[in-house]
MARDODO-997849 format. One record per residue (C-alpha): x, y negated, z. Coordinates in Angstrom, 2 decimals, m for minus. Example, Ala and Ser with C-alpha at 12.3 -4.5 7.8 and 13.67 -1.06 7.14 Angstrom:
+---------+---------+---------+
|    east |   north |      up |
+---------+---------+---------+
|   12.30 |    4.50 |    7.80 |
|   13.67 |    1.06 |    7.14 |
+---------+---------+---------+
This chain:
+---------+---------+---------+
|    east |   north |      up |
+---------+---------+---------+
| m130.75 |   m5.42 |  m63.78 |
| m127.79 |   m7.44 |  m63.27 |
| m125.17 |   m6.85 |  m65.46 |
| m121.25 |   m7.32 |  m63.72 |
| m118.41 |   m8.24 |  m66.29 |
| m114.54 |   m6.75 |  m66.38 |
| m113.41 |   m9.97 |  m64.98 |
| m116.27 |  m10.03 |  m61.74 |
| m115.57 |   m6.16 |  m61.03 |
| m111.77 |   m7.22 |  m61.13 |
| m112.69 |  m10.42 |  m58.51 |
| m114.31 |   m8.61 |  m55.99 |
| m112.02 |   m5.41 |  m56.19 |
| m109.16 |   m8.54 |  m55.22 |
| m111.72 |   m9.63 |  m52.32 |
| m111.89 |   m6.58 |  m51.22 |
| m108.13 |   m5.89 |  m51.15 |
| m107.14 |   m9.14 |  m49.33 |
| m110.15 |   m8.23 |  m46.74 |
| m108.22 |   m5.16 |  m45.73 |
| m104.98 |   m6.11 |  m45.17 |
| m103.75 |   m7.41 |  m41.86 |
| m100.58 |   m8.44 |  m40.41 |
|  m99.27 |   m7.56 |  m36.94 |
|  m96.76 |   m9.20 |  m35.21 |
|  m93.48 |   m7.07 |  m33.95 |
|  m95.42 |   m7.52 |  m30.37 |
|  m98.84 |   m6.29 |  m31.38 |
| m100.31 |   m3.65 |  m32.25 |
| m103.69 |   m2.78 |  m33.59 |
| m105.91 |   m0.18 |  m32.14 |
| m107.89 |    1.91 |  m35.30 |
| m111.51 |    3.13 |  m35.20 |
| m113.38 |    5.06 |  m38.37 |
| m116.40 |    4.94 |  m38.24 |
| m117.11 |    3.78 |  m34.62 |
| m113.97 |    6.98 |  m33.58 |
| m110.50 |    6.04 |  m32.42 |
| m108.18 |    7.23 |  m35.34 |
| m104.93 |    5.78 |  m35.02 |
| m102.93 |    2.89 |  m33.68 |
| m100.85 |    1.30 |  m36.41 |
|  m98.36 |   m1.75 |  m36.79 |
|  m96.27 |   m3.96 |  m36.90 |
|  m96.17 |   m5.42 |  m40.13 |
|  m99.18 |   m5.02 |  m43.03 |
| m101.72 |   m2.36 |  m42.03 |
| m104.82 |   m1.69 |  m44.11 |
| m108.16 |   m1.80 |  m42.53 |
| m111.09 |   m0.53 |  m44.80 |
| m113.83 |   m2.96 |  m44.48 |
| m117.00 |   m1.79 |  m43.22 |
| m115.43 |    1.64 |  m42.42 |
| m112.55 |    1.12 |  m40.39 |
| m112.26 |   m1.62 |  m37.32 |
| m109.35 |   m2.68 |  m35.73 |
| m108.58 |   m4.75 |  m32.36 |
| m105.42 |   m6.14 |  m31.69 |
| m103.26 |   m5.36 |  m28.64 |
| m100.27 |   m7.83 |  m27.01 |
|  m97.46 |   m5.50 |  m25.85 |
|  m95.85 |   m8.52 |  m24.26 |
|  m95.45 |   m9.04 |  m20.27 |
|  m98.06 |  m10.74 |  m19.23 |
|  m98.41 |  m13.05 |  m15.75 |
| m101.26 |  m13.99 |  m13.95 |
| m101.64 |  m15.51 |  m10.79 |
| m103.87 |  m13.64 |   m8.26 |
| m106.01 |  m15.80 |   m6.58 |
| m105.94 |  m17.07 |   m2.67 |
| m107.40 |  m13.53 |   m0.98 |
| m108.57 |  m13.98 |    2.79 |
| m106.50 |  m11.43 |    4.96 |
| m106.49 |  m10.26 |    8.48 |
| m103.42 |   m8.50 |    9.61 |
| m102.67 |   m5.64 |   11.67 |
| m102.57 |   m8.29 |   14.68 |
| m106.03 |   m9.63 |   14.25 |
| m104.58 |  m12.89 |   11.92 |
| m106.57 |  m14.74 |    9.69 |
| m103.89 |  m15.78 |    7.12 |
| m104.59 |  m17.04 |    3.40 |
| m102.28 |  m15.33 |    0.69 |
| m101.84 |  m15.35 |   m3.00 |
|  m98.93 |  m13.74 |   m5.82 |
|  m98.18 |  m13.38 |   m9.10 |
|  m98.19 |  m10.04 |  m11.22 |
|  m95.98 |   m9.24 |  m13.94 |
|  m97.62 |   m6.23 |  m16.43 |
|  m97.88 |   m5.13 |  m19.81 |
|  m99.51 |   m2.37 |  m22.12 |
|  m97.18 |    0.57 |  m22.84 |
| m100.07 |    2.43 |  m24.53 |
| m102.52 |    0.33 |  m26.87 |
| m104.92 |    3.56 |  m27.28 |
| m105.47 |    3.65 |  m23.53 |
| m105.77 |    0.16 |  m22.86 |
| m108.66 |    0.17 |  m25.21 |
| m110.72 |    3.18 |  m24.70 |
| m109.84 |    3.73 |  m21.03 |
| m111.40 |    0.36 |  m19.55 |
| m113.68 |   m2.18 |  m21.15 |
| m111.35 |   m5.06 |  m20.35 |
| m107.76 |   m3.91 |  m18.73 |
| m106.64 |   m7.81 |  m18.15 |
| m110.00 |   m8.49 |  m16.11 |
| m109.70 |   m4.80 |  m14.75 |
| m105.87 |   m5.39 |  m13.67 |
| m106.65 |   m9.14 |  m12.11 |
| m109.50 |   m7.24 |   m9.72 |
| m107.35 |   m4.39 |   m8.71 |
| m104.61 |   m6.65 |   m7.80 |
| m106.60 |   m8.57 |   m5.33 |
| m108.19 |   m5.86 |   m3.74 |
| m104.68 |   m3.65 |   m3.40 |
| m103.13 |   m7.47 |   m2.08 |
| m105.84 |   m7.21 |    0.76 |
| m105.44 |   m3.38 |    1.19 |
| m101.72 |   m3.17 |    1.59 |
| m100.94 |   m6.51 |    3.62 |
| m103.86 |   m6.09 |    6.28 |
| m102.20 |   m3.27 |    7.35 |
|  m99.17 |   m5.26 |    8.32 |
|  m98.50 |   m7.83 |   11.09 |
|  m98.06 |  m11.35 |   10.22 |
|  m94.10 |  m11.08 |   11.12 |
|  m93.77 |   m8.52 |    8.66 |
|  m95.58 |  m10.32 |    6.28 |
|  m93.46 |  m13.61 |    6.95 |
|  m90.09 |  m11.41 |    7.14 |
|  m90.29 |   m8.22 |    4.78 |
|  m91.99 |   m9.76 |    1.50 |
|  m89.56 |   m8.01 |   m0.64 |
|  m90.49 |   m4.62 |    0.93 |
|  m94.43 |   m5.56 |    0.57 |
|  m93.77 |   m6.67 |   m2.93 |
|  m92.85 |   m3.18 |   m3.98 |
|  m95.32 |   m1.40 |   m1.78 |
|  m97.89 |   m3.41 |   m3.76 |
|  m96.51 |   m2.76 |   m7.62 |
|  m96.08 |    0.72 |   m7.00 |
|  m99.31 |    0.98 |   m5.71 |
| m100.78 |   m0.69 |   m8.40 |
|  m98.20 |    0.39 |  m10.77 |
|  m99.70 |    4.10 |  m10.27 |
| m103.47 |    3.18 |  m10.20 |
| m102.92 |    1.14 |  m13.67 |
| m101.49 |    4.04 |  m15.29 |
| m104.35 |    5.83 |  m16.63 |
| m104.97 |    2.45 |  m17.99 |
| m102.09 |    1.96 |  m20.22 |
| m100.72 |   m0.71 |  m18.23 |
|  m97.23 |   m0.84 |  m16.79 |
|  m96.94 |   m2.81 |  m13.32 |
|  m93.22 |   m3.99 |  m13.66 |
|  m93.26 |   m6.48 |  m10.29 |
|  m95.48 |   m8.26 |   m7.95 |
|  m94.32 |  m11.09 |   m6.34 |
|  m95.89 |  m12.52 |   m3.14 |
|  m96.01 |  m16.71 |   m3.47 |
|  m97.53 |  m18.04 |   m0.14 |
|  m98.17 |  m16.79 |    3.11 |
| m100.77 |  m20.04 |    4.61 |
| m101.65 |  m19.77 |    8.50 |
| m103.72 |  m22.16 |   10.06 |
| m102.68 |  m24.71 |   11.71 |
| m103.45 |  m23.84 |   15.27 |
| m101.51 |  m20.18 |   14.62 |
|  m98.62 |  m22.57 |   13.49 |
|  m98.29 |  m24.02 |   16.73 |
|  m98.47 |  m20.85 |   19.06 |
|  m96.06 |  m19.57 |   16.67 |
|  m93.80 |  m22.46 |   17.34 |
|  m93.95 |  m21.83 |   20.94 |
|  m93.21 |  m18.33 |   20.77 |
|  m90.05 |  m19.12 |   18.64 |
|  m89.05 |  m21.64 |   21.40 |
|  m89.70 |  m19.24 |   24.25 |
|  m87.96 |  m16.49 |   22.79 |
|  m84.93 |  m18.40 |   22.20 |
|  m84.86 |  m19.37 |   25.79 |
|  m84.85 |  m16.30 |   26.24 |
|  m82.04 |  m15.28 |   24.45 |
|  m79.86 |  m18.61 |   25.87 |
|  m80.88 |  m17.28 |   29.48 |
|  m79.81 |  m13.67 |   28.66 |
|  m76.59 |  m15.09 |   27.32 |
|  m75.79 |  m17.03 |   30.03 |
|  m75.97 |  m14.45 |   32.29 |
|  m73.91 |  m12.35 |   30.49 |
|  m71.23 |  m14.88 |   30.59 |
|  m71.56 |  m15.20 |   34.37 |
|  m71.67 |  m11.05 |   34.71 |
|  m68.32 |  m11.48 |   32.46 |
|  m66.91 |  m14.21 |   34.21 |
|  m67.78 |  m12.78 |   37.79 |
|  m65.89 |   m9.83 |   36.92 |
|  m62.98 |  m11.75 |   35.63 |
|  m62.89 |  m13.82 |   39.09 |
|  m63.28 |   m9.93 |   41.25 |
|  m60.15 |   m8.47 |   39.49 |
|  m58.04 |  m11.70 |   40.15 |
|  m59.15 |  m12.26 |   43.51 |
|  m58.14 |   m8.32 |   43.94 |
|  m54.61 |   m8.85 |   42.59 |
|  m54.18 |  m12.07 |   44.28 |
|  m54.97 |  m10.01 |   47.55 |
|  m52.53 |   m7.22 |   47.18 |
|  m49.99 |  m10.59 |   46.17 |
|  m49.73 |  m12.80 |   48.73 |
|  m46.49 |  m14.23 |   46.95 |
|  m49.11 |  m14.71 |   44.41 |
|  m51.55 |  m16.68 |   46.68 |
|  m49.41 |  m19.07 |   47.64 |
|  m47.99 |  m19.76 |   43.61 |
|  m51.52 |  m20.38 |   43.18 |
|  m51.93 |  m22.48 |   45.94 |
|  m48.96 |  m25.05 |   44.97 |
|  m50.61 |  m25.00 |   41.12 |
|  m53.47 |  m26.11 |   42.57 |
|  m52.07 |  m28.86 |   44.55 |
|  m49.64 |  m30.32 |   41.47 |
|  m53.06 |  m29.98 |   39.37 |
|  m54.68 |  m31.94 |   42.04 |
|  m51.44 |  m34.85 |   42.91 |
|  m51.90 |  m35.80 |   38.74 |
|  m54.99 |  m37.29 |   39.76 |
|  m54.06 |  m41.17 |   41.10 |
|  m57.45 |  m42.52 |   41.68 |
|  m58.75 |  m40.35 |   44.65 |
|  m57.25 |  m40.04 |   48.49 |
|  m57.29 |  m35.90 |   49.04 |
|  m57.36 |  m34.01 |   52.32 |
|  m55.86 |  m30.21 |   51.98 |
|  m55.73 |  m28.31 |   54.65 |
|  m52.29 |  m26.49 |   54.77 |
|  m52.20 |  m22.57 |   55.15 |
|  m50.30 |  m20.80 |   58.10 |
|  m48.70 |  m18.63 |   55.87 |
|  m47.07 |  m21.38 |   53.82 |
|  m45.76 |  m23.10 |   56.57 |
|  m44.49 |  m19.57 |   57.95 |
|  m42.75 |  m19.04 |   54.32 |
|  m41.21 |  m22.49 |   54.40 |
|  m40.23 |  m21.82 |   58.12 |
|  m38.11 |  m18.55 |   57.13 |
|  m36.40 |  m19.87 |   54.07 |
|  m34.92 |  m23.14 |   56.24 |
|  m31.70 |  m22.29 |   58.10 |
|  m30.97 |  m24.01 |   61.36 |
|  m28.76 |  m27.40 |   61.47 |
|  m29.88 |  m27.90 |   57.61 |
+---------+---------+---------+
């Protein structure tokens, strides 16, 4: 039989001692099990773990981001477009995190890209080009409420590229030119609507004027006389030369 001294029964109670004490971080904390059962989550700062009775696994309460890989989607519209983003979660509640999925980051990288496909391919691609904001927080509160049982708060999502092949990139381009001929053309002929009514309600005025007429006959010629470099032929109205006629008085 082997005998143990004071001093060896005093080493290994030491051993022992230091082999049950951990240290968590302010940001961690560590998840408890006794005898293979959850008992309690404890930290920060020195915890005691039991050795051989009691395990422990760590948990990081800090945000973590992750990129979610290039997903393949087809929108609404029947376009193939290439898209990827970048989640922003963390753990709110260590004992779920651990007992409710095997691994929650693997778990929350998976759901991601499958709730990325979900929620944009029910979108066009002009929505998906023009309303990221508003798809970013369909997508977090999607997965925001489908992490929850998890443990895992979804705090944003944000939606990095948007790639369309080339060929899409072109017709696009042409549809952006045509519609803004569009818009020119529909302009324009609002200003000639606008200016055509402009011209009626002189002309009208100008009719009930005749005074008027003729004021803006002579402006036209004294516009016309500034101009040296050409000969001009005017013809001269009858009821100028009518006007002129009345205001001379005979032997003047």
């Amino acid at each position: 039989m082997f005998e143990f001294s004071g001093l060896t029964l005093v080493f290994v109670a030491i051993v022992l001692v230091i082999a049950s004490l951990r240290i968590l971080r302010e940001y961690e904390r560590g998840v408890v099990f006794m005898l293979g059962r959850f008992w309690k989550v404890k930290g920060p700062g020195l915890v005691v773990v039991l050795p051989g009775i009691q395990q422990m696994v760590r948990v990081d309460l800090r945000t973590v981001v992750f990129d979610v890989p290039s997903q393949d989607v087809i929108s609404r519209d029947n376009v193939s477009v290439k898209v990827n983003a970048v989640v922003y979660f963390r753990v709110i509640d260590s004992a779920k995190a651990i007992l409710q999925v095997e691994d929650f980051m693997n778990a929350t990288s998976q759901l991601a890209q499958t709730t990325l496909r979900a929620v944009l391919g029910k979108h066009e691609l002009d929505e998906m080009l023009s309303e990221r904001e508003r798809l970013n927080q369909d997508i977090q509160q999607l997965l925001d409420t489908q992490t929850d049982a998890w443990g895992i708060k979804v705090s944003n999502v944000e939606i990095k590229h948007v790639d369309i092949d080339e060929s899409m990139v072109r017709a696009i381009a042409k549809q952006a030119e045509a519609e803004r001929e569009r818009r020119a053309k529909v302009i324009h002929a609002e200003g000639e609507l606008q200016a055509s009514e402009k011209l009626l309600a002189a002309a009208e005025i100008l009719a009930a004027k005749p005074q008027a007429m003729q004021l803006r006959y002579l402006q036209t010629l004294s516009n016309i006389a500034g101009d040296k470099t050409n000969t001009i032929v005017f013809p001269m109205p009858v009821e100028l030369l009518n006007l002129l006629q009345r205001g001379t008085k005979p032997g003047e």
